[in-house]
C-alpha positions in Angstrom: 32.3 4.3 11.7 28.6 5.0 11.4 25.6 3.0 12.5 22.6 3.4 10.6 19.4 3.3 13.2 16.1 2.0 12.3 13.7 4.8 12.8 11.5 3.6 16.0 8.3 1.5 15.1 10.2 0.6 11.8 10.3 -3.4 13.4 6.5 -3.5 14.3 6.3 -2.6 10.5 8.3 -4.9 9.0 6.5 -8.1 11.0 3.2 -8.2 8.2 5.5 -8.4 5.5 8.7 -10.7 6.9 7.1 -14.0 5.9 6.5 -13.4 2.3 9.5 -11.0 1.7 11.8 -14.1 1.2 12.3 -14.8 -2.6 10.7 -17.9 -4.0 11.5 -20.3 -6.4 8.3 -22.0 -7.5 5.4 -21.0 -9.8 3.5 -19.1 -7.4 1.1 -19.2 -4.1 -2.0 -19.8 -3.0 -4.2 -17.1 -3.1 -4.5 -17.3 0.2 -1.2 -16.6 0.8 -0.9 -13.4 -1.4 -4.1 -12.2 0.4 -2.3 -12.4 4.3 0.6 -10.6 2.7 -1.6 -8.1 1.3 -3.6 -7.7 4.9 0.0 -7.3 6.2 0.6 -4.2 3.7 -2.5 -2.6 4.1 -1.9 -2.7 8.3 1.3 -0.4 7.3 -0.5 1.7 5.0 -3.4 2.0 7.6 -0.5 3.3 10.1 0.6 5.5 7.3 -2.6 7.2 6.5 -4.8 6.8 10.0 -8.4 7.3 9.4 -7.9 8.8 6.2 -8.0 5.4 4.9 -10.6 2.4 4.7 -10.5 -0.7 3.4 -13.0 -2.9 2.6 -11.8 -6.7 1.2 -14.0 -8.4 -0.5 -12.4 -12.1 -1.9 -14.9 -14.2 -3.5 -15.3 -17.9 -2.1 -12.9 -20.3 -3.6 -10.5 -18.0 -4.9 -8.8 -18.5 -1.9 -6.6 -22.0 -3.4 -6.2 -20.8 -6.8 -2.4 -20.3 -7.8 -1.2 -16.7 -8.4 2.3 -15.4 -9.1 4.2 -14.1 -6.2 3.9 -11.0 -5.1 0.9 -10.2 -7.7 -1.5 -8.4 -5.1 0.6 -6.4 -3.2 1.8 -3.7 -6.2 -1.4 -3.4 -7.4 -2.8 -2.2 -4.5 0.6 0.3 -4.3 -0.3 1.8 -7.4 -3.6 2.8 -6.4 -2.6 4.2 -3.5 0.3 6.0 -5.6 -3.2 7.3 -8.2 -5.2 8.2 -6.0 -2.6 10.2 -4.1 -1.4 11.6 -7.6 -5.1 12.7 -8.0 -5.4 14.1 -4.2 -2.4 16.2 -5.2 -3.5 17.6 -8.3 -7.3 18.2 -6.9 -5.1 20.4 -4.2 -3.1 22.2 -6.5 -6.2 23.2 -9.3 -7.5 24.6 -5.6 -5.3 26.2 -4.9 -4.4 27.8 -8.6 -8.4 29.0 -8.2 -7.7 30.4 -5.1 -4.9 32.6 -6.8 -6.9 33.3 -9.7 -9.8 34.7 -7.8 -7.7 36.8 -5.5 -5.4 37.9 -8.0 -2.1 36.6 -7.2 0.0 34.5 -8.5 
């Protein structure tokens, strides 16, 4: 029989997202509430990406009670972590395909 291991540090990760990973059955959350989840996700991106990433927050007064659907802030934010990596990626390869070109390899 084999026992799957959670890679170490994989607990510490989980805590910012444990409260709001239960599925709910109502309309939505407070703002609020979608915000600390999203603080929580951007704690394991920070540990993910170091100093290469900063984050600024700004959340207009207010907005904080308004109802949102769950879960509404936290893929956003993914996918533009997943663009801008896709543009990091492609910067790096054009780069390097100059790099060839100029050299005369392939």
């Amino acid at each position: 029989m084999t026992t799957r291991r959670r890679p170490i540090g994989c607990r510490a990760l989980e805590r910012p997202l444990a409260p709001n990973a239960r599925p709910r059955r109502d309309a939505g959350n407070p703002a609020r509430e979608e915000i600390d989840f999203l603080k929580g996700y951007l704690e394991i991106e920070q540990t993910r990406f170091g100093d290469r990433l900063a984050v600024n927050l700004h959340i207009e007064p207010g907005v904080e009670n308004l109802m949102v659907p769950h879960l509404i802030l936290q893929p956003l934010v993914e996918t533009r972590f997943a663009t801008a990596s896709n543009r990091a990626k492609s910067r790096a390869r054009s780069r390097s395909r100059r790099g060839a070109m100029a050299t005369g390899s392939n």
